[in-house]
Structures are given as structure tokens and as C-alpha cells.
Short mmCIF file of the C-alpha atoms (twelve columns), coordinates in Angstrom:
data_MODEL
# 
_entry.id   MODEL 
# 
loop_
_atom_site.group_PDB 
_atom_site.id 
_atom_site.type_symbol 
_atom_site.label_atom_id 
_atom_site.label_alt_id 
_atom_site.label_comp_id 
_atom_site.label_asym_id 
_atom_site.label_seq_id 
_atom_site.Cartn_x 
_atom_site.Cartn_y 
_atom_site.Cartn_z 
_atom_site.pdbx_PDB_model_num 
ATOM 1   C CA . UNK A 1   98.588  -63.959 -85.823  1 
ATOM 2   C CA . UNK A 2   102.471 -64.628 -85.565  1 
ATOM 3   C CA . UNK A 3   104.809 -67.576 -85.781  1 
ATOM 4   C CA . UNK A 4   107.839 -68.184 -85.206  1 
ATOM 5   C CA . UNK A 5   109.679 -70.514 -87.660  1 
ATOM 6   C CA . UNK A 6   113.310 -72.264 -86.248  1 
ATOM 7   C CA . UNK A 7   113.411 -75.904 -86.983  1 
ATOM 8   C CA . UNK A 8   116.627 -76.363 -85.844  1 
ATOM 9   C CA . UNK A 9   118.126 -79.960 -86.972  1 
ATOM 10  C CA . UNK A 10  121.366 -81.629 -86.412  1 
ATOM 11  C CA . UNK A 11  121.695 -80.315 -89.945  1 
ATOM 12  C CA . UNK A 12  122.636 -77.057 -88.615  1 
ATOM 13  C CA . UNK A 13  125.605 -78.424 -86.260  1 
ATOM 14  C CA . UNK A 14  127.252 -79.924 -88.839  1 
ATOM 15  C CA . UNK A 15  126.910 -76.621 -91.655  1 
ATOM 16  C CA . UNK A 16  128.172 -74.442 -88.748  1 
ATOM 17  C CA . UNK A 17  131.288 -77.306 -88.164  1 
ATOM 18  C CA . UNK A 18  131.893 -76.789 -91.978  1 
ATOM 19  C CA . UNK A 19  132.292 -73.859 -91.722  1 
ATOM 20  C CA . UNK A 20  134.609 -73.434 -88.753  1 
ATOM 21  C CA . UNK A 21  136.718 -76.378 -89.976  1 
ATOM 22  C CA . UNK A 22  136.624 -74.676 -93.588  1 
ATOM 23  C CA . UNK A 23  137.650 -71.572 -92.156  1 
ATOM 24  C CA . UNK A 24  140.595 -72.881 -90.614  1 
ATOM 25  C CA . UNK A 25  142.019 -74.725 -93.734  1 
ATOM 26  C CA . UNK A 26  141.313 -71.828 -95.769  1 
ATOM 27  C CA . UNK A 27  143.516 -69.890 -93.154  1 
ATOM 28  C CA . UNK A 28  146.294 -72.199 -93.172  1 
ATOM 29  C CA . UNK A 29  146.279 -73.113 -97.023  1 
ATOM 30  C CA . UNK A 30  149.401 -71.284 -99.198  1 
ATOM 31  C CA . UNK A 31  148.419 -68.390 -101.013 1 
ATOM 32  C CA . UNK A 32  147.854 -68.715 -104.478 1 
ATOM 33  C CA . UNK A 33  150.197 -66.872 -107.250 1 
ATOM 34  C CA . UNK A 34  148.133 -62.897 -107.690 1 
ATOM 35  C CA . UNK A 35  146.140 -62.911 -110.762 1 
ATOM 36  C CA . UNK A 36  148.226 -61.439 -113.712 1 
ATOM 37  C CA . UNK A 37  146.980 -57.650 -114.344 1 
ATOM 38  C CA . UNK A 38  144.625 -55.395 -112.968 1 
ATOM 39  C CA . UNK A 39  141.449 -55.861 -114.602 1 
ATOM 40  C CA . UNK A 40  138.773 -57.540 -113.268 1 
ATOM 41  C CA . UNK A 41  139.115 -55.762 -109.912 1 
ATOM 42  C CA . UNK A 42  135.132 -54.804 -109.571 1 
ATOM 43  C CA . UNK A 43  132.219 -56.662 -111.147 1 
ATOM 44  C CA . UNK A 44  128.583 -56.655 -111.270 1 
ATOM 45  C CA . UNK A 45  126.033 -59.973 -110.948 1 
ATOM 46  C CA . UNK A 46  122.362 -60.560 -111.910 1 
ATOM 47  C CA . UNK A 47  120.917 -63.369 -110.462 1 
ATOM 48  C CA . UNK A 48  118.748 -65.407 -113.234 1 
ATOM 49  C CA . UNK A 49  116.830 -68.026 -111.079 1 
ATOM 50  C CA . UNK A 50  115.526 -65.508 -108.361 1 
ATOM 51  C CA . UNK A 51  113.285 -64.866 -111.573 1 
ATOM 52  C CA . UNK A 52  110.957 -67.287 -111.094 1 
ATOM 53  C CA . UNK A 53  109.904 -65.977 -107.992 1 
ATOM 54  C CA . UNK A 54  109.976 -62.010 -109.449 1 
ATOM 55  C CA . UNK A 55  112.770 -60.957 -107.620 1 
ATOM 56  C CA . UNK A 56  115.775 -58.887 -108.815 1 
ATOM 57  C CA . UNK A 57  119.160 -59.567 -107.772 1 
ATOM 58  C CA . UNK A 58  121.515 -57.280 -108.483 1 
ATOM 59  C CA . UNK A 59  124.794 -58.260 -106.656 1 
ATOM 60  C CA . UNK A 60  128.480 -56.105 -106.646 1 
ATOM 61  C CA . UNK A 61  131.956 -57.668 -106.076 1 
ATOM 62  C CA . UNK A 62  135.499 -56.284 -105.123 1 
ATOM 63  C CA . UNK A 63  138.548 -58.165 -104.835 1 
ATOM 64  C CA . UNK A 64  140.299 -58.127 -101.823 1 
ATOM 65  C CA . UNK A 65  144.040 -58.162 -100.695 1 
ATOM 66  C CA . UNK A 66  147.043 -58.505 -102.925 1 
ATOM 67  C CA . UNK A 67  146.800 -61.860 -104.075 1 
ATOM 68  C CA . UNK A 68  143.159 -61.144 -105.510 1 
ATOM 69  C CA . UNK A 69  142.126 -64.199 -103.944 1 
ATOM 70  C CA . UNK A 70  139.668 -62.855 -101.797 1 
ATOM 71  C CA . UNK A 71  136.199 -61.461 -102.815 1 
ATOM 72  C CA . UNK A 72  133.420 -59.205 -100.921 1 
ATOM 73  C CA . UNK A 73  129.729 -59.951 -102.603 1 
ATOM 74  C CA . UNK A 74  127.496 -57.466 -101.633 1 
ATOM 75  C CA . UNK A 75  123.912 -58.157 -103.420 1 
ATOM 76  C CA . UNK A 76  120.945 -56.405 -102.593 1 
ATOM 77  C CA . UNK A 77  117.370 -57.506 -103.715 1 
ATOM 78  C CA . UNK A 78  114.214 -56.396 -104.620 1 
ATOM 79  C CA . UNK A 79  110.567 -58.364 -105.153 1 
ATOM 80  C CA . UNK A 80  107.449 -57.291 -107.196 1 
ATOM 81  C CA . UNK A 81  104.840 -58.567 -109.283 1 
ATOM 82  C CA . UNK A 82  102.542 -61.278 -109.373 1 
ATOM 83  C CA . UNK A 83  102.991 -64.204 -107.585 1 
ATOM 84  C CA . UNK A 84  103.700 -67.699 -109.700 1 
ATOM 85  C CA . UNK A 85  102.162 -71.048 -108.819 1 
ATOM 86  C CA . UNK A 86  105.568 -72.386 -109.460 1 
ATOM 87  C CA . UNK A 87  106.750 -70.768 -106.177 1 
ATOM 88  C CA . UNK A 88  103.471 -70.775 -104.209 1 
ATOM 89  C CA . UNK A 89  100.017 -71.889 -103.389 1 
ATOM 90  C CA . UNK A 90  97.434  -69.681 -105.073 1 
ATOM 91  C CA . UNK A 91  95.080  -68.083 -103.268 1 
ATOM 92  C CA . UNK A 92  91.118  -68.234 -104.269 1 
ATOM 93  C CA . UNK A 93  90.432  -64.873 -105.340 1 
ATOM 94  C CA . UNK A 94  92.321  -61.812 -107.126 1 
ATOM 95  C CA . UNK A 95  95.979  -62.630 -107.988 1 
ATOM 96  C CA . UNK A 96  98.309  -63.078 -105.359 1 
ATOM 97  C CA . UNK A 97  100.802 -59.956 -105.514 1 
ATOM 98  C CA . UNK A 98  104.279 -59.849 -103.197 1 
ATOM 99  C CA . UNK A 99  106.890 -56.742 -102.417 1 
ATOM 100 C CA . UNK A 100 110.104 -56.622 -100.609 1 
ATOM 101 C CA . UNK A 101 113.660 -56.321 -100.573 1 
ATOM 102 C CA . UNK A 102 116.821 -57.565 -98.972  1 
ATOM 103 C CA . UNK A 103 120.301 -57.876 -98.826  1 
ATOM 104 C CA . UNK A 104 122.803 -60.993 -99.179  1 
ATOM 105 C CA . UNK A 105 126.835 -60.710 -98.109  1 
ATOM 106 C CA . UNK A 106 128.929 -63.178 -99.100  1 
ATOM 107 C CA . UNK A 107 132.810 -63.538 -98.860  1 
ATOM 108 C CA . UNK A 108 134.358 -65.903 -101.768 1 
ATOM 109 C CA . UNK A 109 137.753 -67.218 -101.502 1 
ATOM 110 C CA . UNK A 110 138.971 -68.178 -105.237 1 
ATOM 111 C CA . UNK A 111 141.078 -71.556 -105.662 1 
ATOM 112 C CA . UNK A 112 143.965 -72.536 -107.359 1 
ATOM 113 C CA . UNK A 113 146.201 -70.469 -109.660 1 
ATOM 114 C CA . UNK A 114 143.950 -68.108 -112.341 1 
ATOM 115 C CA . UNK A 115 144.973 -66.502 -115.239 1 
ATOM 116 C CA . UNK A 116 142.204 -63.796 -114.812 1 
ATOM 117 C CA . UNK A 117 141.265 -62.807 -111.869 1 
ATOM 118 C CA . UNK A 118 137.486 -63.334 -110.794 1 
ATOM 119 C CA . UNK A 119 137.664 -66.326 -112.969 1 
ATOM 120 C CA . UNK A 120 137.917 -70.423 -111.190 1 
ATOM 121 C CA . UNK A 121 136.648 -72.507 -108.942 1 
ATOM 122 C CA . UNK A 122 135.467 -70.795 -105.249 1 
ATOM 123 C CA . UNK A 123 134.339 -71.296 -102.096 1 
ATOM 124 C CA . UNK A 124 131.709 -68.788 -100.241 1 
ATOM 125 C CA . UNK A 125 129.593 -67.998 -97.270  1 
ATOM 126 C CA . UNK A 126 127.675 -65.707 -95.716  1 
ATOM 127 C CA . UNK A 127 124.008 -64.648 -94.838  1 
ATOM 128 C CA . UNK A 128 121.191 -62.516 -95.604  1 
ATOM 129 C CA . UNK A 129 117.751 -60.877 -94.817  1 
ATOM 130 C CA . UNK A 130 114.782 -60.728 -96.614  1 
ATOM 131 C CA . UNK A 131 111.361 -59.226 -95.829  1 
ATOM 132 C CA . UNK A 132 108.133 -59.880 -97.966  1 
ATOM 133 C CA . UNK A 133 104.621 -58.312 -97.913  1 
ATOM 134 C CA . UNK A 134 102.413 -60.378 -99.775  1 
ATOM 135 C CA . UNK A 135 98.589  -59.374 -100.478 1 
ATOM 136 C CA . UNK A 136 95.891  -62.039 -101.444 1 
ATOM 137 C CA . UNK A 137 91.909  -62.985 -101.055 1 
ATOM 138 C CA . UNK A 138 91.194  -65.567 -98.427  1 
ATOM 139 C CA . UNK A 139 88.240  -66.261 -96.876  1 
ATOM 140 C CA . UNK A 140 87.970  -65.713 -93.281  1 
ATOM 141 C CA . UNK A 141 85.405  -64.789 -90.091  1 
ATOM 142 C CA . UNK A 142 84.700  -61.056 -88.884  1 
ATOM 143 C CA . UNK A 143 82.438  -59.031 -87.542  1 
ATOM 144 C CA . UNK A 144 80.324  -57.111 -89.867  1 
ATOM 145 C CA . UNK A 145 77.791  -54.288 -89.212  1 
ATOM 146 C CA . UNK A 146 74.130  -54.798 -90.855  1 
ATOM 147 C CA . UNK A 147 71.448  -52.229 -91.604  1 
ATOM 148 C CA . UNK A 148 69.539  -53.328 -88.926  1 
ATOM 149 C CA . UNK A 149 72.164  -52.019 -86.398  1 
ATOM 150 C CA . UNK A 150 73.355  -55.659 -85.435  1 
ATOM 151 C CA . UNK A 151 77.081  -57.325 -85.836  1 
ATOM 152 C CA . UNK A 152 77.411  -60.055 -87.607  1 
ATOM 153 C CA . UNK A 153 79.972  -62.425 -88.270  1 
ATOM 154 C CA . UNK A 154 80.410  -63.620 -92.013  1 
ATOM 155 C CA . UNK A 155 82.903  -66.118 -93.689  1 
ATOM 156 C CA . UNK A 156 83.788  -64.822 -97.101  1 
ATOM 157 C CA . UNK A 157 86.563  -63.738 -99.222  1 
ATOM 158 C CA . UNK A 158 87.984  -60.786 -98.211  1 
ATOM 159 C CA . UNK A 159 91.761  -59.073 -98.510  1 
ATOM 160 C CA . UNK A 160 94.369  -60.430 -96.844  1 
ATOM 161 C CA . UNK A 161 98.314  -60.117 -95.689  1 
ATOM 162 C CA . UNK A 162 101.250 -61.828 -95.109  1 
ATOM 163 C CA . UNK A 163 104.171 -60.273 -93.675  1 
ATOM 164 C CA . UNK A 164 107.676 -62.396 -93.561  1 
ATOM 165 C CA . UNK A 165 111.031 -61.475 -92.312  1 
ATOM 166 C CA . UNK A 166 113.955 -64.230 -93.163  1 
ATOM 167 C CA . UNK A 167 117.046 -64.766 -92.447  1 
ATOM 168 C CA . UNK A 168 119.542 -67.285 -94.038  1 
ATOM 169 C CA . UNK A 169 123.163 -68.303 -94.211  1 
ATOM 170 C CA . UNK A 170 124.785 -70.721 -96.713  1 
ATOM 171 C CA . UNK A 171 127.872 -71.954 -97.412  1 
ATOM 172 C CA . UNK A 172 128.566 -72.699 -101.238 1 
ATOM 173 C CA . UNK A 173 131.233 -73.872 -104.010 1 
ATOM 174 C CA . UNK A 174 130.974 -72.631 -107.241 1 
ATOM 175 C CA . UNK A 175 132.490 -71.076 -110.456 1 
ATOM 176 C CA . UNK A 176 133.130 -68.236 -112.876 1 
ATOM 177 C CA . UNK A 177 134.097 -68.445 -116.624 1 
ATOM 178 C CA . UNK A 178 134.512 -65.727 -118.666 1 
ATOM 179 C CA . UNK A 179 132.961 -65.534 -122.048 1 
ATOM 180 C CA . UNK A 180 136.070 -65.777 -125.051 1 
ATOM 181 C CA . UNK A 181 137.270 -62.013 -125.379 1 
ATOM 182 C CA . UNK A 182 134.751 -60.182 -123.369 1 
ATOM 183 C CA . UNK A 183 134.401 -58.854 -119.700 1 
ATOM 184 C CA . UNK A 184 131.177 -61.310 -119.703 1 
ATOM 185 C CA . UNK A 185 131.157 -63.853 -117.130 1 
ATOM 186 C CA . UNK A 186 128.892 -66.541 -116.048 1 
ATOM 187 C CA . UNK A 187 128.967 -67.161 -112.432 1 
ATOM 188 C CA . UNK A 188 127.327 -71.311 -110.822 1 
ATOM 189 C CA . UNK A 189 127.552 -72.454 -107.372 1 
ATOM 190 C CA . UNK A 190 126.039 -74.968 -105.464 1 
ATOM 191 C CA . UNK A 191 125.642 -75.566 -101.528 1 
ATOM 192 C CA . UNK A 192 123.786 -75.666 -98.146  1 
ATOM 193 C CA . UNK A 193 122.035 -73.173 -96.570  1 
ATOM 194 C CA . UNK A 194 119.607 -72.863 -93.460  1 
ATOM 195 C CA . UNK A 195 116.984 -70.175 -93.441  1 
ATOM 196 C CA . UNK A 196 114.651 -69.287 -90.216  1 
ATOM 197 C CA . UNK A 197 111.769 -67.284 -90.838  1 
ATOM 198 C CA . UNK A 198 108.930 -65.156 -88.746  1 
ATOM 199 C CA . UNK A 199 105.757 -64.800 -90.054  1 
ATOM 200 C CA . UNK A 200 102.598 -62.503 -89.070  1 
ATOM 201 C CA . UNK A 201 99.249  -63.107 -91.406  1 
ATOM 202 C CA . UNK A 202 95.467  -61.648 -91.244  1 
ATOM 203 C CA . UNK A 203 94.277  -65.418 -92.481  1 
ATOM 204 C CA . UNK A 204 95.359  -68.906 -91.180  1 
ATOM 205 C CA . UNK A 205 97.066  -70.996 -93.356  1 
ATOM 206 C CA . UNK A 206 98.431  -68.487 -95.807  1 
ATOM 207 C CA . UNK A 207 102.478 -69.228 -94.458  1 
ATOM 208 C CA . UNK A 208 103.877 -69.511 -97.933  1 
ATOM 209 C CA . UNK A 209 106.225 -72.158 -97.476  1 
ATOM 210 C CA . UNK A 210 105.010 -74.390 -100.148 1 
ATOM 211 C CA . UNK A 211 108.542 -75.207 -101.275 1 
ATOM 212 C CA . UNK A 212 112.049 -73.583 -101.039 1 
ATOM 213 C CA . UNK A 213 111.747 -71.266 -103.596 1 
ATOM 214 C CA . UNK A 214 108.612 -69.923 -101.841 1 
ATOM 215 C CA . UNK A 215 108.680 -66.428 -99.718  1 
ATOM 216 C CA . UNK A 216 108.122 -68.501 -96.410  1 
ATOM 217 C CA . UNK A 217 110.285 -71.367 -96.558  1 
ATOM 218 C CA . UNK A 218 112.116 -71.832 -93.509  1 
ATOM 219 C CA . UNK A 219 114.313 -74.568 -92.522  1 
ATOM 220 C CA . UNK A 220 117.306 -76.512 -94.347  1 
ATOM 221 C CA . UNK A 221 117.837 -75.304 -98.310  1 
ATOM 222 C CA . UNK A 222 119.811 -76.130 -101.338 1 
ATOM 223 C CA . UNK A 223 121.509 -72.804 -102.599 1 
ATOM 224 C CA . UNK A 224 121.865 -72.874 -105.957 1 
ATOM 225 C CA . UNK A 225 122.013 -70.308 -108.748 1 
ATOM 226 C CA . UNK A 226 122.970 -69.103 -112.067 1 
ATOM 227 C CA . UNK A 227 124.355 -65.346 -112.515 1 
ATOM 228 C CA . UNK A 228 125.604 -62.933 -115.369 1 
ATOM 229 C CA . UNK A 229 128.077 -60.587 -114.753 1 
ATOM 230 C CA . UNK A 230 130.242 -58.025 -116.423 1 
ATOM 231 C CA . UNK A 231 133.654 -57.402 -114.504 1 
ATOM 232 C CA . UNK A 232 136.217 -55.041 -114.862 1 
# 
């Protein structure tokens, strides 16, 4: 069975407006002084919050052009484990297990003048895609061959799949602070996002879209996130 998931909103109109009139300004607005000193040229990001829903972001920036106010985020993902009723709706039988990967790009213009670079207040945006396998019990009708050489059809629990491919964009603000004396940072951001989302399962109602942290979720978002880095 397959779906198609687009709920397009006027939402969507006025995130892609932001980010044509955004791009603009950002254009136009005078460059900020460089960055004093050439550290903090590369860095590396794990995302915290992705967590909850066992995935692994590991994310990779480089600053970009000579007044290091530009940044390329390059984050690629991975998802294993068990499946949390935080994220999802349970299924009835053996635990719900999910796999996939993906890959986010983001472009981050930094604000303001900085005494270190990769450190302040920014602006982002960019997309990503994400594909999930996700393998649970549900019950569900099919044909089933008896002794006595006759088909039957029985409704019991049986295994199941979801497959999901999703893509996103988002535009966000956020920050980075390094940690007193150390190449430690702690990176926060906040913003809107839209995802759209295809879907193809062996049992009906198993979508996972129970909330926006769920594998499934299609539709307007709230990006928001908490990451670690080390920079250099």
C-alpha cells in the first residue's frame, strides 16, 4: 500500500517568501569585520535531541570566504534500535525496531562582529532526506494454506513493514558559544521547517506520524535542536 503525504498550506508560501526576502537582505547587508585568527576553520557537531528517536547525527562544518562569515553544514545521519513510545505508537506484538540514514545541508550565515570565529548569533537553511525501514507485529488478513489442502484467510499478528522516504527544508536562527578555554562549543537554533513524506506499509494504519518527532511526520515542523561540537 502507498501514500503520498504533501499537505501543502499557506504555511509553505510564506517560509519560501522568508526565505527569498532573507536571501536578499543577507545579500545586500555589509560584511562583517573577518574573525581574528585562523582557528576554528573546521568543526564537528553531534546532534543530542535526535536521541530520543535513536538516531545519530553526526554533522561537519567549514567556513567559507574571507570574512568567515559564511558556513557549509554537511550532517549525515544514521537510525537504529528500538523504537520509543515517546516518538511513536507501539505496535501490539514484539518491539517495534527502525533503520535508516540520511543526510541534512545547511548553509549558516554568522551575524554581527565575533571575536572567534564559529562563535554568535546565525541564520541557516537548507534541506534534507531521510529514509526509514521500520519492522513491527500487526495484525492483518491473508491467505493461509491448511492441511486439508484449502486457503484460508486468518486475522492475526504477523510481521510487518514500513518503508518512509522524507524530505524537509527549514529555515532557522540560532547560536554557538564556546566553552571558557576549550575548542568545545555548544551549538541552539530554533525555526520552521516543512517536511513531505511517502510512505509504503504491509499493514494499514501503521504511518508513524504520531507526532513530529516521529519517522512519518509530514507536514509543517518546529526545528529545534541542541548540538556539541569541537572546532578547530
Amino acid at each position: 500500500m502507498s501514500r503520498v503525504s504533501y499537505r501543502l498550506r499557506p504555511w509553505a508560501l510564506v517560509a519560501g517568501g522568508l526565505l527569498a526576502l532573507g536571501g536578499a537582505a543577507w545579500a545586500q547587508a555589509p560584511a562583517a569585520p573577518p574573525a581574528p585568527g585562523a582557528k576554528h576553520g573546521y568543526s564537528v557537531q553531534a546532534g543530542l535531541f535526535p536521541l530520543l528517536a535513536r538516531g545519530y547525527h553526526l554533522g561537519a562544518a567549514k567556513l567559507l570566504g574571507p570574512q568567515r562569515r559564511h558556513a557549509l553544514v554537511v550532517t549525515p545521519q544514521w537510525y537504529g534500535g528500538r523504537v520509543q513510545g515517546l516518538t511513536s505508537r507501539i505496535s501490539a506484538g514484539a518491539p517495534d525496531h527502525v533503520r535508516g540514514y540520511g543526510l541534512e545541508v545547511q548553509h549558516r550565515i554568522f551575524l554581527g562582529p565575533r571575536e572567534v570565529a564559529q562563535e554568535g548569533f546565525y541564520v541557516g537553511y537548507g534541506g534534507g532526506y531521510q529514509r526509514f525501514t521500520l519492522d513491527y507485529q500487526a495484525k492483518n488478513w491473508l491467505p493461509e494454506l491448511r492441511d486439508d489442502g484449502l486457503t484460508y484467510y486468518e486475522f492475526r499478528l504477523r510481521e510487518q513493514q514500513t518503508a518512509i522516504r522524507r524530505y524537509a527544508t527549514a529555515l532557522v536562527v540560532g547560536g554557538q558559544v564556546f566553552l571558557p578555554d576549550t575548542p568545545v562549543f555548544l551549538d541552539m537554533y530554533l525555526g520552521l521547517g516543512f517536511r513531505w513524506a511517502r510512505r509504503r506499509a504491509t499493514a494499514a494504519g501503521w504511518s508513524y506520524e504520531r507526532n513530529s518527532l516521529d519517522y512519518g511526520h509530514a507536514g509543517q515542523y518546529t526545528p529545534v535542536g541542541l548540538r556539541v561540537g569541537v572546532a578547530w
